[in-house]
Biopython code that builds the backbone (N, CA, C, O; Angstrom):
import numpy as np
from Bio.PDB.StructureBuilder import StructureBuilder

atoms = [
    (1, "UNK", "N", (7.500, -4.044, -15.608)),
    (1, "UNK", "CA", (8.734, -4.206, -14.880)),
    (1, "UNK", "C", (8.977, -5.680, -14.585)),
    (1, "UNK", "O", (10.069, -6.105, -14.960)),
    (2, "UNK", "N", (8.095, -6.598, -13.937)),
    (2, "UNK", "CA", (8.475, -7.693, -13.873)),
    (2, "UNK", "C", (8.728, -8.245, -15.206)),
    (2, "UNK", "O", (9.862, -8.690, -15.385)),
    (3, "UNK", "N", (7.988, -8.298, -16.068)),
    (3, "UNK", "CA", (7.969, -9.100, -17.374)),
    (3, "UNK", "C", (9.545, -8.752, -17.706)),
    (3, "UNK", "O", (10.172, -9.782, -17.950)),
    (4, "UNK", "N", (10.354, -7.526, -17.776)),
    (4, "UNK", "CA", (11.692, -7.204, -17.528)),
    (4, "UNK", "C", (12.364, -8.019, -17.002)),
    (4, "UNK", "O", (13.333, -8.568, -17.525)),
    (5, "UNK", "N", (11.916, -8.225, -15.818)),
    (5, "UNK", "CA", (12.566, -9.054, -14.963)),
    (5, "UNK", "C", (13.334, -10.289, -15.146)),
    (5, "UNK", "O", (14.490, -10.706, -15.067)),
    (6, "UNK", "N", (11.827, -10.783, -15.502)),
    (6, "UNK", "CA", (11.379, -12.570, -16.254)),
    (6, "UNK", "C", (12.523, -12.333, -17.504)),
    (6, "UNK", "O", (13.127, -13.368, -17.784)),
    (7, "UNK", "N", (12.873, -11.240, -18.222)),
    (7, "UNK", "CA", (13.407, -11.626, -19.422)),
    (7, "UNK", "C", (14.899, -11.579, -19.351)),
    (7, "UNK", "O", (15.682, -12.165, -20.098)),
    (8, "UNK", "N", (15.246, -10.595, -18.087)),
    (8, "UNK", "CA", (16.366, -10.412, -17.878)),
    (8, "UNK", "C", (17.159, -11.718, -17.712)),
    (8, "UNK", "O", (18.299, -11.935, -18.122)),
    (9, "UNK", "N", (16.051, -12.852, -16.786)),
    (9, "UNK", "CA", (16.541, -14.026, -16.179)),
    (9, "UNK", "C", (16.797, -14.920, -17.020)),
    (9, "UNK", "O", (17.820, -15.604, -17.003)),
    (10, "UNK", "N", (15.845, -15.007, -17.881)),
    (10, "UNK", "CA", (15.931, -15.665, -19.226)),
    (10, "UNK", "C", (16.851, -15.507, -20.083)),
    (10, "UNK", "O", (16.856, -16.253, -21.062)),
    (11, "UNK", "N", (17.754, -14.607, -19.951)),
    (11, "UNK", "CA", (18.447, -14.040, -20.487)),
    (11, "UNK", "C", (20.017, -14.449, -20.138)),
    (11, "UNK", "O", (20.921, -14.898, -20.843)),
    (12, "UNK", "N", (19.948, -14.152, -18.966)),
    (12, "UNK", "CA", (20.942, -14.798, -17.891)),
    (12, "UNK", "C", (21.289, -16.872, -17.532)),
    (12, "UNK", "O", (22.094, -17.574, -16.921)),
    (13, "UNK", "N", (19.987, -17.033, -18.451)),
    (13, "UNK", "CA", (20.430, -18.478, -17.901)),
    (13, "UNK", "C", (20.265, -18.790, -19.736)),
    (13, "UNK", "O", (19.546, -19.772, -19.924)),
    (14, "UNK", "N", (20.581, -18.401, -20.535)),
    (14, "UNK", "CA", (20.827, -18.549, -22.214)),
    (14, "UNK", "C", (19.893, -18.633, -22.672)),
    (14, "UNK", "O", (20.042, -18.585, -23.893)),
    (15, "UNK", "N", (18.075, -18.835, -22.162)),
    (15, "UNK", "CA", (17.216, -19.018, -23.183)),
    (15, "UNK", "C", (16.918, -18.223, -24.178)),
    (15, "UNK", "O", (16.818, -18.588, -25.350)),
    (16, "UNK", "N", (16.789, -17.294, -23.836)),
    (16, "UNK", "CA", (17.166, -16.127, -24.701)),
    (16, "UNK", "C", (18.207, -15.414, -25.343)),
    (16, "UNK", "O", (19.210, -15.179, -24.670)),
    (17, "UNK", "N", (18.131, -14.763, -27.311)),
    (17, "UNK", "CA", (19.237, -13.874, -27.065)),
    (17, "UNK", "C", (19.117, -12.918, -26.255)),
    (17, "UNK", "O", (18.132, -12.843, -25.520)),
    (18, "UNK", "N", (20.182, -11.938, -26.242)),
    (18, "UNK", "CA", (20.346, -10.523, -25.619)),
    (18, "UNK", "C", (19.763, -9.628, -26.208)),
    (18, "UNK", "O", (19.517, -9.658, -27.414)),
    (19, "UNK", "N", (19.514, -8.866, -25.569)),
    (19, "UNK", "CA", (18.280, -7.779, -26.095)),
    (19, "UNK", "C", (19.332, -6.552, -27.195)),
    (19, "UNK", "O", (20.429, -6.232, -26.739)),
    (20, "UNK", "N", (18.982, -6.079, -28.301)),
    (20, "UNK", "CA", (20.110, -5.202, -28.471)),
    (20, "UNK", "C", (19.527, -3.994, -27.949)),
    (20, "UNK", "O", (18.416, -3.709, -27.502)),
    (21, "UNK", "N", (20.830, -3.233, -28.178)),
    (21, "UNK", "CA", (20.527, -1.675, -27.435)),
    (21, "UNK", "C", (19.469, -0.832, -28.611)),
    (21, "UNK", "O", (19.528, -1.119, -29.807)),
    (22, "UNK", "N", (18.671, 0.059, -28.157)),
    (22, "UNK", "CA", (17.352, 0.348, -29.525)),
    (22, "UNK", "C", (18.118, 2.116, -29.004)),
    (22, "UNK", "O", (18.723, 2.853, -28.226)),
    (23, "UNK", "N", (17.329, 1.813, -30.388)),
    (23, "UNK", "CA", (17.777, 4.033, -30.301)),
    (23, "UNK", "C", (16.608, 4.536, -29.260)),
    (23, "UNK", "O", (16.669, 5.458, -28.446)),
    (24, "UNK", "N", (15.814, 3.876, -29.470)),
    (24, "UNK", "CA", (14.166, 4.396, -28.792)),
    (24, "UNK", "C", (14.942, 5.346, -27.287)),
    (24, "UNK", "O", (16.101, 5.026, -27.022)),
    (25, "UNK", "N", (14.429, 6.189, -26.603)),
    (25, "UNK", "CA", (14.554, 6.667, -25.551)),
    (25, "UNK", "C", (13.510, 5.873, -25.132)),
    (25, "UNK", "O", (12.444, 5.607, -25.687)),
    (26, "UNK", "N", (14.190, 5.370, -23.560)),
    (26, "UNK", "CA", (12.714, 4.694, -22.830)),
    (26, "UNK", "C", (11.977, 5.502, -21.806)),
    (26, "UNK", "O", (12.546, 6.393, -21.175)),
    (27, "UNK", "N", (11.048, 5.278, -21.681)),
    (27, "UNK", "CA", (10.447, 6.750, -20.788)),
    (27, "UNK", "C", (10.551, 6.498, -19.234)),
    (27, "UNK", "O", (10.355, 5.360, -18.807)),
    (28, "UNK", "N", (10.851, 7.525, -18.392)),
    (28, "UNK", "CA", (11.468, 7.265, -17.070)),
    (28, "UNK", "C", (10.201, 7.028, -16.103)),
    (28, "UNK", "O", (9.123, 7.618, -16.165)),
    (29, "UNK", "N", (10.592, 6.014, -15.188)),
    (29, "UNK", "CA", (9.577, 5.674, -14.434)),
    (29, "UNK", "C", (8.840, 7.471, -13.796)),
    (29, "UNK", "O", (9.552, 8.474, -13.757)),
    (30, "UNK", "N", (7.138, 7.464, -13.317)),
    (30, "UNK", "CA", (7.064, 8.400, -12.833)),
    (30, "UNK", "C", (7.577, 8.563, -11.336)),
    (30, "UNK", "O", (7.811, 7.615, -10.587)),
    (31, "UNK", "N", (7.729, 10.031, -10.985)),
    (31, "UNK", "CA", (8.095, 9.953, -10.089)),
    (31, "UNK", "C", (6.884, 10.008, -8.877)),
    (31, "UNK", "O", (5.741, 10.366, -9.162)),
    (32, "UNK", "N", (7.293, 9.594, -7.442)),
    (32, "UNK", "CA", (6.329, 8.850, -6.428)),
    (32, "UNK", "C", (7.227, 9.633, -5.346)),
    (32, "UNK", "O", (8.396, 9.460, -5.002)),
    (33, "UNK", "N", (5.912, 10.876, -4.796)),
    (33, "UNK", "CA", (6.487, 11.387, -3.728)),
    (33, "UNK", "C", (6.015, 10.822, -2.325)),
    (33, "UNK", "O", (4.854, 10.455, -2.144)),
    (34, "UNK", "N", (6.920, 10.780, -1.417)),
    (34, "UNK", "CA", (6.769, 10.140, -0.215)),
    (34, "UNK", "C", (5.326, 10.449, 0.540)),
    (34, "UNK", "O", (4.344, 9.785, 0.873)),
    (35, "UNK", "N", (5.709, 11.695, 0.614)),
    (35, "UNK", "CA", (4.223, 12.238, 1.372)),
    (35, "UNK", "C", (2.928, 12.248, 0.792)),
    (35, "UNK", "O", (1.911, 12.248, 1.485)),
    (36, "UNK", "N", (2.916, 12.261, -0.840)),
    (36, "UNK", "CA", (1.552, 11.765, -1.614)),
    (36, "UNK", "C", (1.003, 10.272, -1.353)),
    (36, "UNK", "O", (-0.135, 9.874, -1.601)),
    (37, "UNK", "N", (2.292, 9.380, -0.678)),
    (37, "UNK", "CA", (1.931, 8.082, -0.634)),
    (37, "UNK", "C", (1.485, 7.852, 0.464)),
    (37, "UNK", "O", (0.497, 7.145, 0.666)),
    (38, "UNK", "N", (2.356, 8.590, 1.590)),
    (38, "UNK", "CA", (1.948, 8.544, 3.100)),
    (38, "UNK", "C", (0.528, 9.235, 2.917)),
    (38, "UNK", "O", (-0.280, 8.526, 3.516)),
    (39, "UNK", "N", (-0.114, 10.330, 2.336)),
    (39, "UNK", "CA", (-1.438, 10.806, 2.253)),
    (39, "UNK", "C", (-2.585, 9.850, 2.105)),
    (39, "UNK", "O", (-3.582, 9.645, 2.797)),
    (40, "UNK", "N", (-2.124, 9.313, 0.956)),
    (40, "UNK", "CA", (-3.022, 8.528, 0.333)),
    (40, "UNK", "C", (-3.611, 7.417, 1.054)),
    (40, "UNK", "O", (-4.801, 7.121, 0.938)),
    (41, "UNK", "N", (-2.520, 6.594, 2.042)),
    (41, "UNK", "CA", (-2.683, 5.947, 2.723)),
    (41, "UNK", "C", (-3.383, 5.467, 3.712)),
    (41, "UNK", "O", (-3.772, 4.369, 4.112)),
    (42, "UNK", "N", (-3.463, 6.907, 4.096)),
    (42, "UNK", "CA", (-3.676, 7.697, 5.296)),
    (42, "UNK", "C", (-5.086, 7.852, 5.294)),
    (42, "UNK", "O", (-5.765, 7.611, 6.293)),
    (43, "UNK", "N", (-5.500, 8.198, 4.344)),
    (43, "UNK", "CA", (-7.323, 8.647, 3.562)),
    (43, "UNK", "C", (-8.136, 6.865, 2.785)),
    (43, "UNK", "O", (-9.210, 6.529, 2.285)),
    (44, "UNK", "N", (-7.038, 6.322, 3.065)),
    (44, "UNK", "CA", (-7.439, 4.981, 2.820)),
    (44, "UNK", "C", (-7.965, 4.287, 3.807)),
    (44, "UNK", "O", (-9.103, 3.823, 3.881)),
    (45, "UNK", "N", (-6.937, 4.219, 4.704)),
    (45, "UNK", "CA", (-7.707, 3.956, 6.320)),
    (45, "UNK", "C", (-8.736, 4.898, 7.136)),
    (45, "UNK", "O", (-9.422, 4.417, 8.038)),
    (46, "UNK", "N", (-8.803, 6.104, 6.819)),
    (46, "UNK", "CA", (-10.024, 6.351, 6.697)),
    (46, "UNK", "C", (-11.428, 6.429, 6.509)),
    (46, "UNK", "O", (-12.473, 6.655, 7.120)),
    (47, "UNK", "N", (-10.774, 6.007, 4.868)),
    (47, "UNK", "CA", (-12.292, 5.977, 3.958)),
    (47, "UNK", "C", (-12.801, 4.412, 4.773)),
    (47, "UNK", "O", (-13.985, 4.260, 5.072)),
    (48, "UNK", "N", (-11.929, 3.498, 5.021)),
    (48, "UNK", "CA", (-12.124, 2.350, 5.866)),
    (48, "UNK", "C", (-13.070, 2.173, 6.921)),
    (48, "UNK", "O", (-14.168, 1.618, 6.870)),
    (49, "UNK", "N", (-12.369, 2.838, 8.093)),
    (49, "UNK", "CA", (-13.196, 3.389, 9.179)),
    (49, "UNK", "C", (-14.657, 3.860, 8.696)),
    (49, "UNK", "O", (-15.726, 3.345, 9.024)),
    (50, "UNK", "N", (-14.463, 4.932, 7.862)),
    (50, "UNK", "CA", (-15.818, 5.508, 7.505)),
    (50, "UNK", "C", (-16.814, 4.505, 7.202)),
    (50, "UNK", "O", (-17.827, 4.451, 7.899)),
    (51, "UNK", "N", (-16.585, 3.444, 5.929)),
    (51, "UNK", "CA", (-17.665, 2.666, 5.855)),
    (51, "UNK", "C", (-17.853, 1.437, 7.246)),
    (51, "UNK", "O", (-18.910, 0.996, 7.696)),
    (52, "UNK", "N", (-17.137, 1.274, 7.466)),
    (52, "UNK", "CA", (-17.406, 0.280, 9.018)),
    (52, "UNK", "C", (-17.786, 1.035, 9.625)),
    (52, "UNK", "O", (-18.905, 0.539, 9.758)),
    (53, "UNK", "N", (-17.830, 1.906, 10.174)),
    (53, "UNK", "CA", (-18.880, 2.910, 11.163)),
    (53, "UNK", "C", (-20.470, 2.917, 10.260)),
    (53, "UNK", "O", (-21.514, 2.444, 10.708)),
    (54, "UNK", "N", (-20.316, 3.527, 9.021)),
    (54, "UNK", "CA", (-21.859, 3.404, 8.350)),
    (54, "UNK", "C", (-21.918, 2.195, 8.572)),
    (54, "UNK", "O", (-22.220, 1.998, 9.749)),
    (55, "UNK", "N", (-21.747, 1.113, 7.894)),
    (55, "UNK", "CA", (-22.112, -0.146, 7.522)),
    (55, "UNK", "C", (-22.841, -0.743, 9.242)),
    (55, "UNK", "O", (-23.845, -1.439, 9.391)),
    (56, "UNK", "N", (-21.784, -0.089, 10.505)),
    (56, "UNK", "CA", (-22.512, -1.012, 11.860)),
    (56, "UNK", "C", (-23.506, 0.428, 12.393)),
    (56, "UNK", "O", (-23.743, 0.496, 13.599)),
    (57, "UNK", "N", (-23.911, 1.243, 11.715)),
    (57, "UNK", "CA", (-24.977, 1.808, 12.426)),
    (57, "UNK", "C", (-26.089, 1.486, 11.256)),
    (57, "UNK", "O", (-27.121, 1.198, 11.863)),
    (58, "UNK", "N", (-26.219, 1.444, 10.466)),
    (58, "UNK", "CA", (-26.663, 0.894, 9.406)),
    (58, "UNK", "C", (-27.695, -0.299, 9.610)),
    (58, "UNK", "O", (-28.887, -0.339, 9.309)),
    (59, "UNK", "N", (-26.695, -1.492, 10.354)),
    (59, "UNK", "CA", (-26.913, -2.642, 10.693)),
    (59, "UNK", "C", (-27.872, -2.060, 12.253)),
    (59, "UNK", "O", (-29.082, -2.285, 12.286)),
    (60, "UNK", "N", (-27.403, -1.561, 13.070)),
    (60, "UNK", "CA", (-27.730, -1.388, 14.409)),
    (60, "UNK", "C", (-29.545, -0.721, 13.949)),
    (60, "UNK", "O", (-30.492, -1.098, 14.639)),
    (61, "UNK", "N", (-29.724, 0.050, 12.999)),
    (61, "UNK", "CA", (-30.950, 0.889, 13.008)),
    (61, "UNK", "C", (-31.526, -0.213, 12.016)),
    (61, "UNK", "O", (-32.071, 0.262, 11.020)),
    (62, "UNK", "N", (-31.505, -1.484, 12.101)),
    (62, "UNK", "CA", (-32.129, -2.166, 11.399)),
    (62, "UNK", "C", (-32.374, -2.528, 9.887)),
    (62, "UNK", "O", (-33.339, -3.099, 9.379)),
    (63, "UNK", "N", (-31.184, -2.015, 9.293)),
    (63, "UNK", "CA", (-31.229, -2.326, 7.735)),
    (63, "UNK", "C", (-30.880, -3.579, 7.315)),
    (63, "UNK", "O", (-29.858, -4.234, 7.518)),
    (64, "UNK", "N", (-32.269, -3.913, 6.455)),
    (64, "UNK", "CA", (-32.077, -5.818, 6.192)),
    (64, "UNK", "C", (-31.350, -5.693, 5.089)),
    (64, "UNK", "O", (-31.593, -6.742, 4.491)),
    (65, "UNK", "N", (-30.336, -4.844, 4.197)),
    (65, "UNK", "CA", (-29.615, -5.178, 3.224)),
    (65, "UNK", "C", (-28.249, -5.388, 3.536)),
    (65, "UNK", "O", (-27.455, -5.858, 2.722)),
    (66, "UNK", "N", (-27.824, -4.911, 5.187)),
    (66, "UNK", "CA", (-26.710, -5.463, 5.637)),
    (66, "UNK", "C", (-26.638, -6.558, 6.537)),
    (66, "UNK", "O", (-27.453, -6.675, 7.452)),
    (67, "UNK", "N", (-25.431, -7.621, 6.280)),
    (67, "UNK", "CA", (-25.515, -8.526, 7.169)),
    (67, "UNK", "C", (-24.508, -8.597, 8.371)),
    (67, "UNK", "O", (-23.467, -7.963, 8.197)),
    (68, "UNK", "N", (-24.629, -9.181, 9.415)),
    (68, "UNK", "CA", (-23.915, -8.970, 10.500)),
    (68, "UNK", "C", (-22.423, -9.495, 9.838)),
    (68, "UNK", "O", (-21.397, -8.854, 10.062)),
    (69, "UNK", "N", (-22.423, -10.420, 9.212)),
    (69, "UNK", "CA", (-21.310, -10.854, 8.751)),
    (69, "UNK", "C", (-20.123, -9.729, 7.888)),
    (69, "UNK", "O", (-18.897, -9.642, 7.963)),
    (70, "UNK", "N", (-20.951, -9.121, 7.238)),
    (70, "UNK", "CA", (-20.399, -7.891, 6.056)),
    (70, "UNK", "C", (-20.070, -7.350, 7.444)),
    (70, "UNK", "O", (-18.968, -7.608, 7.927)),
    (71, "UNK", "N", (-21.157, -6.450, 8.264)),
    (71, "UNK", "CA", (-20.261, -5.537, 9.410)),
    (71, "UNK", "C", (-18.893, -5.965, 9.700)),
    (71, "UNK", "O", (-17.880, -5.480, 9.197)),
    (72, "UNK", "N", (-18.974, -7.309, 10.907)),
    (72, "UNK", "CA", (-17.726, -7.344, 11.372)),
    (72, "UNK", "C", (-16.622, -7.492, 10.223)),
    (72, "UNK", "O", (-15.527, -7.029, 10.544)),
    (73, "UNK", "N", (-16.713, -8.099, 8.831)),
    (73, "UNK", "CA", (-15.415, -7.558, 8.372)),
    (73, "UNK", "C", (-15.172, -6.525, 8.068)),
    (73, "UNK", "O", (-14.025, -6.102, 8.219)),
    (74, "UNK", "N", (-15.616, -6.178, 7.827)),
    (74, "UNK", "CA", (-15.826, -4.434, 7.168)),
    (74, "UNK", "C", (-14.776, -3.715, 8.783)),
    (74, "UNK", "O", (-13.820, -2.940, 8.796)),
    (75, "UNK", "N", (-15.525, -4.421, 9.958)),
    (75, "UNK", "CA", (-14.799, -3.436, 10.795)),
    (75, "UNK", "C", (-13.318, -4.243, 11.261)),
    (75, "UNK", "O", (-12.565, -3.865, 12.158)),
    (76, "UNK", "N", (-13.192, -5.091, 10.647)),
    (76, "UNK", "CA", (-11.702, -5.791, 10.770)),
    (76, "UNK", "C", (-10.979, -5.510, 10.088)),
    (76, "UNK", "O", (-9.834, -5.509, 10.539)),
    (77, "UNK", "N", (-11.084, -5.263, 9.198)),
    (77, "UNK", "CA", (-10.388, -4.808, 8.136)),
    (77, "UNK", "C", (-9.882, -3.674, 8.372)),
    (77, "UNK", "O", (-8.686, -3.602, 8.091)),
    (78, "UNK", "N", (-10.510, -2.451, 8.924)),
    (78, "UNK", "CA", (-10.478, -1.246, 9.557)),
    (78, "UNK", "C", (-9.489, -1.280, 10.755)),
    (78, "UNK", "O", (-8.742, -0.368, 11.110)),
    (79, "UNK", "N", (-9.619, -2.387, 11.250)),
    (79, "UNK", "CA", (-9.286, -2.361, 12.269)),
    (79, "UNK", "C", (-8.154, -2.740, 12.168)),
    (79, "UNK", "O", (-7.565, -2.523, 13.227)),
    (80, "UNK", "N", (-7.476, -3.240, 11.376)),
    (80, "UNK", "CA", (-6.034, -3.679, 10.782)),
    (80, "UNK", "C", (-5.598, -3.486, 10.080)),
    (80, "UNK", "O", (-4.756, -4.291, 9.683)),
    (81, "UNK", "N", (-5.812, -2.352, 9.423)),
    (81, "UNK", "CA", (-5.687, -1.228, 8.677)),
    (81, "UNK", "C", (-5.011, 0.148, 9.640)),
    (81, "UNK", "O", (-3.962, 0.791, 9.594)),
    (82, "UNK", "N", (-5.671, 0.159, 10.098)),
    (82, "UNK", "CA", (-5.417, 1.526, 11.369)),
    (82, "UNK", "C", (-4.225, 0.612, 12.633)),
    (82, "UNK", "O", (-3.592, 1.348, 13.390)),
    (83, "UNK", "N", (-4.099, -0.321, 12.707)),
    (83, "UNK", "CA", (-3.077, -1.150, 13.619)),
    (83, "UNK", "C", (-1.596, -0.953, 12.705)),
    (83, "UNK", "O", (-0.446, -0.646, 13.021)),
    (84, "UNK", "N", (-2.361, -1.344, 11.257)),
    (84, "UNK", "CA", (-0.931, -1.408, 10.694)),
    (84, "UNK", "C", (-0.126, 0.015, 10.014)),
    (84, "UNK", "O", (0.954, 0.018, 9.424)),
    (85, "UNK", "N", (-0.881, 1.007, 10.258)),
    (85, "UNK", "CA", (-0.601, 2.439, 10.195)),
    (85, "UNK", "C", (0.179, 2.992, 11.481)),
    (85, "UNK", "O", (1.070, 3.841, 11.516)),
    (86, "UNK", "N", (-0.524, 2.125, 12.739)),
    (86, "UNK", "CA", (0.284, 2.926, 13.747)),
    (86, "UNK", "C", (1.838, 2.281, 13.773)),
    (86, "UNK", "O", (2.893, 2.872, 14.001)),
    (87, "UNK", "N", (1.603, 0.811, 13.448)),
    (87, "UNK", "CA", (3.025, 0.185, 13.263)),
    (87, "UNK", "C", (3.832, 1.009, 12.208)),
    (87, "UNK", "O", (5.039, 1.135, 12.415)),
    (88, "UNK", "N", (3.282, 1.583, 11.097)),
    (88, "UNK", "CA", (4.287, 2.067, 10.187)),
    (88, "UNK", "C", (4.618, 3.402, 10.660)),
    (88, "UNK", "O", (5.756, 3.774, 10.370)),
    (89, "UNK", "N", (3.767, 4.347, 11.431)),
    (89, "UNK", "CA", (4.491, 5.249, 12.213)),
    (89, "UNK", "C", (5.126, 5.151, 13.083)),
    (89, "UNK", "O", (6.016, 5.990, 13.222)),
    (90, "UNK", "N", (4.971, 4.074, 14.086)),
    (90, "UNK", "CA", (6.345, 3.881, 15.013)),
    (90, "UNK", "C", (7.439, 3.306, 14.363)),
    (90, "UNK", "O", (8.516, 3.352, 14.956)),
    (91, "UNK", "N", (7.377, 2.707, 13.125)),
    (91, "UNK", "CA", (8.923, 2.720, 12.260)),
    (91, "UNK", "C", (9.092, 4.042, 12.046)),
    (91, "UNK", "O", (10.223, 4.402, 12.372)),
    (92, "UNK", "N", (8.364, 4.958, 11.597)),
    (92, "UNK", "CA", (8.846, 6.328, 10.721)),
    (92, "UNK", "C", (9.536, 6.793, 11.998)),
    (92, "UNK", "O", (10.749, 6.976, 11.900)),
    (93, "UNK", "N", (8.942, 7.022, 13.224)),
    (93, "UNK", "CA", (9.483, 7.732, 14.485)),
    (93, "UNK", "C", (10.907, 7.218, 15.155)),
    (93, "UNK", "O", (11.838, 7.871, 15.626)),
    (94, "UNK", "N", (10.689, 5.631, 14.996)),
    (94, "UNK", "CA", (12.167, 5.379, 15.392)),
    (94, "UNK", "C", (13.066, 5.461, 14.663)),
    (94, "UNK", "O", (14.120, 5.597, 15.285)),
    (95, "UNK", "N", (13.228, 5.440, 13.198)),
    (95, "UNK", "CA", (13.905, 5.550, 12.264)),
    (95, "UNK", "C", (14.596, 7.431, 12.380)),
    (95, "UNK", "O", (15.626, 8.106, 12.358)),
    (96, "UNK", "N", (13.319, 7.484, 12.488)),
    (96, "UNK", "CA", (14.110, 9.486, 12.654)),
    (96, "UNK", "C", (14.730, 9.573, 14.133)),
    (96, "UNK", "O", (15.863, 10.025, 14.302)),
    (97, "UNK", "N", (14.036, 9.176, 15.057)),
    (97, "UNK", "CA", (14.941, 8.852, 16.309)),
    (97, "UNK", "C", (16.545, 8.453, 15.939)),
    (97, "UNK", "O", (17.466, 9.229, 16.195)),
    (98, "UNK", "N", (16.736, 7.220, 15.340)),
    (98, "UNK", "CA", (17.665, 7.232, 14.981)),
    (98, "UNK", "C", (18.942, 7.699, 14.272)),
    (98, "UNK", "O", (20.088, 7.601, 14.712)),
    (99, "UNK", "N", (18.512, 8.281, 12.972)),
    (99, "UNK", "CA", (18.589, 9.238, 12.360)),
    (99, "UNK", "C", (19.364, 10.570, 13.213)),
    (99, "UNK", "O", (20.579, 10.737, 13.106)),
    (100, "UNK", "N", (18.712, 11.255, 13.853)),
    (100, "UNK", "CA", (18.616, 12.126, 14.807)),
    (100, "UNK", "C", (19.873, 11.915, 15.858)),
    (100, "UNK", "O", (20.697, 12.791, 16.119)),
    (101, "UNK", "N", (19.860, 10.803, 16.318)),
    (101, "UNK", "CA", (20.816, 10.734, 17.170)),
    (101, "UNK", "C", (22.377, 10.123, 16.801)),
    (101, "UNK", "O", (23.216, 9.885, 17.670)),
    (102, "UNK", "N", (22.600, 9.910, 15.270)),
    (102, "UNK", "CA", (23.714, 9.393, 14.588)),
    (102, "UNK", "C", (24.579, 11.097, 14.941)),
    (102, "UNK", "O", (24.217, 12.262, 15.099)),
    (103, "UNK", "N", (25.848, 10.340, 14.930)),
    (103, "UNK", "CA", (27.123, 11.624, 14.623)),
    (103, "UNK", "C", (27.483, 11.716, 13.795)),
    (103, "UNK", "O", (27.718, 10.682, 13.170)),
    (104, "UNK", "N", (27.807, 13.094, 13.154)),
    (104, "UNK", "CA", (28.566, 13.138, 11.894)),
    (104, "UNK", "C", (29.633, 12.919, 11.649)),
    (104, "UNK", "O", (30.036, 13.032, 10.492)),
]
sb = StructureBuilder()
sb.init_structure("model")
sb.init_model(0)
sb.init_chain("A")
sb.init_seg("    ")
for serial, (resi, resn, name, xyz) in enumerate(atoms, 1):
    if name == "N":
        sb.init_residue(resn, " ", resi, " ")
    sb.init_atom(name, np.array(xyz, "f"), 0.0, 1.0, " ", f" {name:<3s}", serial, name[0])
structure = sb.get_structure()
């Protein structure tokens, strides 16, 4: 898609000819359902959490293959991960708030 992009522009400022029209059928982007993405997301910040919890008990019961350093990012990352999830649900909520309270 970008490389599209790039050629379109190229295209637009004369470096290029114009593309001709091809018989080819082009194949349609797939489709991307909302809630598979919100899922996915969702099990991402998870799987997150999950290893920052192993990784600092891990560390806490004395395992010399983790370092204190790996913990705390591991749990920052997590940790702003899950911050920036609750931010994207208080968009989803005010947005339907809004939504919700429009007239027809």
């Amino acid at each position: 898609m970008v490389a599209q992009l790039k050629a379109a522009a190229a295209r637009a400022q004369g470096a290029v000819a114009p593309v001709e029209p091809s018989s080819k059928a082009e194949k349609a982007a797939p489709r991307v359902d909302f809630s598979d993405v919100l899922k996915g997301a969702i099990n991402q910040v998870n799987d997150s959490q999950q290893q920052a919890a192993k990784m600092s008990q891990a560390f806490a019961l004395g395992d010399d293959n983790i370092n204190l350093s790996d913990v705390m990012i591991a749990s920052q990352k997590a940790s702003i991960s899950f911050q920036t999830s609750i931010q994207v649900r208080n968009k989803l909520v005010s947005a339907y708030r809004d939504i919700m309270t429009m007239q027809v």
